[in-house]
C-alpha positions in Angstrom: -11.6 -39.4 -44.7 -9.0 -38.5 -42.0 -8.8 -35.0 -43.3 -12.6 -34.2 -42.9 -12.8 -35.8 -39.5 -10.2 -33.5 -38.4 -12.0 -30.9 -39.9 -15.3 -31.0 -38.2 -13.1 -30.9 -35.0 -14.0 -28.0 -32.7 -11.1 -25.9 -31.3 -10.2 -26.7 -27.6 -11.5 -23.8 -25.3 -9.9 -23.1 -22.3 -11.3 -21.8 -18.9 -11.1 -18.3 -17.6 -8.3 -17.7 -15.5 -8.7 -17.9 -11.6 -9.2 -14.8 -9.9 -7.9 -13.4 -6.7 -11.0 -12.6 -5.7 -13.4 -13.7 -3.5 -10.9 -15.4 -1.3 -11.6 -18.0 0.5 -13.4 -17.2 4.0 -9.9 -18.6 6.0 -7.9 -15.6 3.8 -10.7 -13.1 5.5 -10.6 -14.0 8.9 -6.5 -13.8 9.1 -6.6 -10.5 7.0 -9.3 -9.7 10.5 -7.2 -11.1 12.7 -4.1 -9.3 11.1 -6.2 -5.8 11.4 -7.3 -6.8 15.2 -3.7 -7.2 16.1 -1.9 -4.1 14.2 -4.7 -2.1 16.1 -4.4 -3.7 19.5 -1.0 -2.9 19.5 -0.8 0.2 18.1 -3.6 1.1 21.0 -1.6 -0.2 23.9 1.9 2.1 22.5 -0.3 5.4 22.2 -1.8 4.5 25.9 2.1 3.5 26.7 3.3 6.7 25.2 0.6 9.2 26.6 1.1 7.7 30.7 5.0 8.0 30.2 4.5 12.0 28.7 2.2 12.4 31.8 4.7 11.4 34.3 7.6 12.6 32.8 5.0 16.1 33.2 4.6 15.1 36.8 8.6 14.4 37.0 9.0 18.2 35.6 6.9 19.8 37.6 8.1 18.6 40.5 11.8 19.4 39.7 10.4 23.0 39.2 9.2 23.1 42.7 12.0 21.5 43.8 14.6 24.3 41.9 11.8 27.4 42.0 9.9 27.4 45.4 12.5 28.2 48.6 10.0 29.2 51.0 6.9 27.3 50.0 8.5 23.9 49.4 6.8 21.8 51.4 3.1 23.3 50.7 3.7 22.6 46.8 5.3 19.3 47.5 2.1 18.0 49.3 0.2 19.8 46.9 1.5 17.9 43.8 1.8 14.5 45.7 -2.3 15.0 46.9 -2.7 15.8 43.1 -0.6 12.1 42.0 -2.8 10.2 44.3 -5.9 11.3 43.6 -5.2 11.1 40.3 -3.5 7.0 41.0 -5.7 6.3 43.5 -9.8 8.0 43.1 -11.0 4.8 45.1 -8.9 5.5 48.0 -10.1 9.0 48.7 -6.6 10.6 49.4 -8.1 14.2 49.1 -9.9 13.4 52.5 -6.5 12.4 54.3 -4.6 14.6 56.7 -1.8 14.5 59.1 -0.6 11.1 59.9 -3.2 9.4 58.1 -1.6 11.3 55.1 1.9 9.8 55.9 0.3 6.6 56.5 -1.1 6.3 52.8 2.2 7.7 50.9 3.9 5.3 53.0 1.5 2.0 52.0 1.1 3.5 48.3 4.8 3.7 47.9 5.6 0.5 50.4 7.8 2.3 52.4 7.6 3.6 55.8 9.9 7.2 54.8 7.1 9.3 55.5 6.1 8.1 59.1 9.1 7.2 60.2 11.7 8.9 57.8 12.4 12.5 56.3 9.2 12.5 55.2 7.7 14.0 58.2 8.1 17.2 57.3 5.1 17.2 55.1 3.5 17.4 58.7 4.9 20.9 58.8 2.4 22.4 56.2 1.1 25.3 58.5 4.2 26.4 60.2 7.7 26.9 58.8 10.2 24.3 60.1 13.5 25.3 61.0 15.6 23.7 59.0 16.3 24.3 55.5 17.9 20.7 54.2 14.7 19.0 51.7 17.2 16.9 49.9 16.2 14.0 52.5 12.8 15.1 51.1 13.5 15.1 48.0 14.8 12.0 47.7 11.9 10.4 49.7 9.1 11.9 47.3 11.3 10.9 44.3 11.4 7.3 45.0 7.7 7.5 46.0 6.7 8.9 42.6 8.9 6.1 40.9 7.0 3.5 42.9 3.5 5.0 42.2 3.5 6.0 38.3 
C-alpha cells in the first residue's frame, strides 16, 4: 500500500530562478545618482581645463608682446589687459575707462595700488613715447595682476 501512495506522488516543482531585472526602485535611483555625479564632475574638469588653456593663451600672448613688440609695448600691453577685463569683468564696463580711472580699476581688480602709485604708470603714456626703455618694473606689475585676475 506504501508503494502506490508513493506512486501517486507528484514530482516537487521548483520556482523560476530570480532575475536581475527589474531592480528594485532604490538600485535605479543610486545607478541616477551615480550618472548625476560622473557627469557633474566630468563637466566641472572640461570647464576647469578650457579656463586654464584660455589663460595660459592670455599668459602666451602676452610673453609675445613682451619678447616681440620694442617700440609699441605699452600700447599692446593696455591693449591685451583692456581685452582681460572686459572679458573678467563685462559688468564693470572697463572698455569705457581711461587715464587714471584706468589705473584705478587694474589696481582694485588686482588689489594692489602698482598702477597708481607704482611702475604701472606708464600705461598713462599710451600717446607719447616715454623716455625710458626699462618695462621689466612693468612687466612684473601686469604679471602679478594677471595672476590675481584669471
Amino acid at each position: 500500500m506504501e508503494d502506490k501512495l508513493l506512486a501517486q506522488l507528484k514530482d516537487v516543482h521548483l520556482p523560476p530562478p530570480v532575475s536581475m531585472l527589474p531592480l528594485a526602485p532604490g538600485w535605479y535611483i543610486l545607478i541616477a545618482l551615480v550618472i548625476l555625479i560622473f557627469s557633474v564632475v566630468i563637466y566641472f574638469m572640461i570647464k576647469a581645463q578650457y579656463k586654464r588653456k584660455h589663460d595660459l593663451k592670455i599668459y602666451a600672448m602676452f610673453e609675445q608682446i613682451n619678447h616681440n613688440a620694442k617700440s609699441n609695448l605699452i600700447e599692446e600691453t593696455s591693449i591685451l589687459l583692456k581685452r582681460v577685463a572686459l572679458k573678467k569683468f563685462p559688468q564693470q564696463s572697463p572698455h569705457l575707462l581711461f587715464e587714471q580711472e584706468w589705473l584705478k580699476f587694474l589696481d582694485a581688480t588686482g588689489k594692489t595700488t602698482n598702477f597708481t602709485n607704482g611702475p604701472g604708470k606708464v600705461l598713462l603714456n599710451i600717446y607719447h613715447k616715454p623716455q625710458q626703455n626699462d618695462y621689466k618694473e612693468l612687466y612684473k606689475v601686469v604679471k602679478l595682476w594677471l595672476q590675481e585676475v584669471l
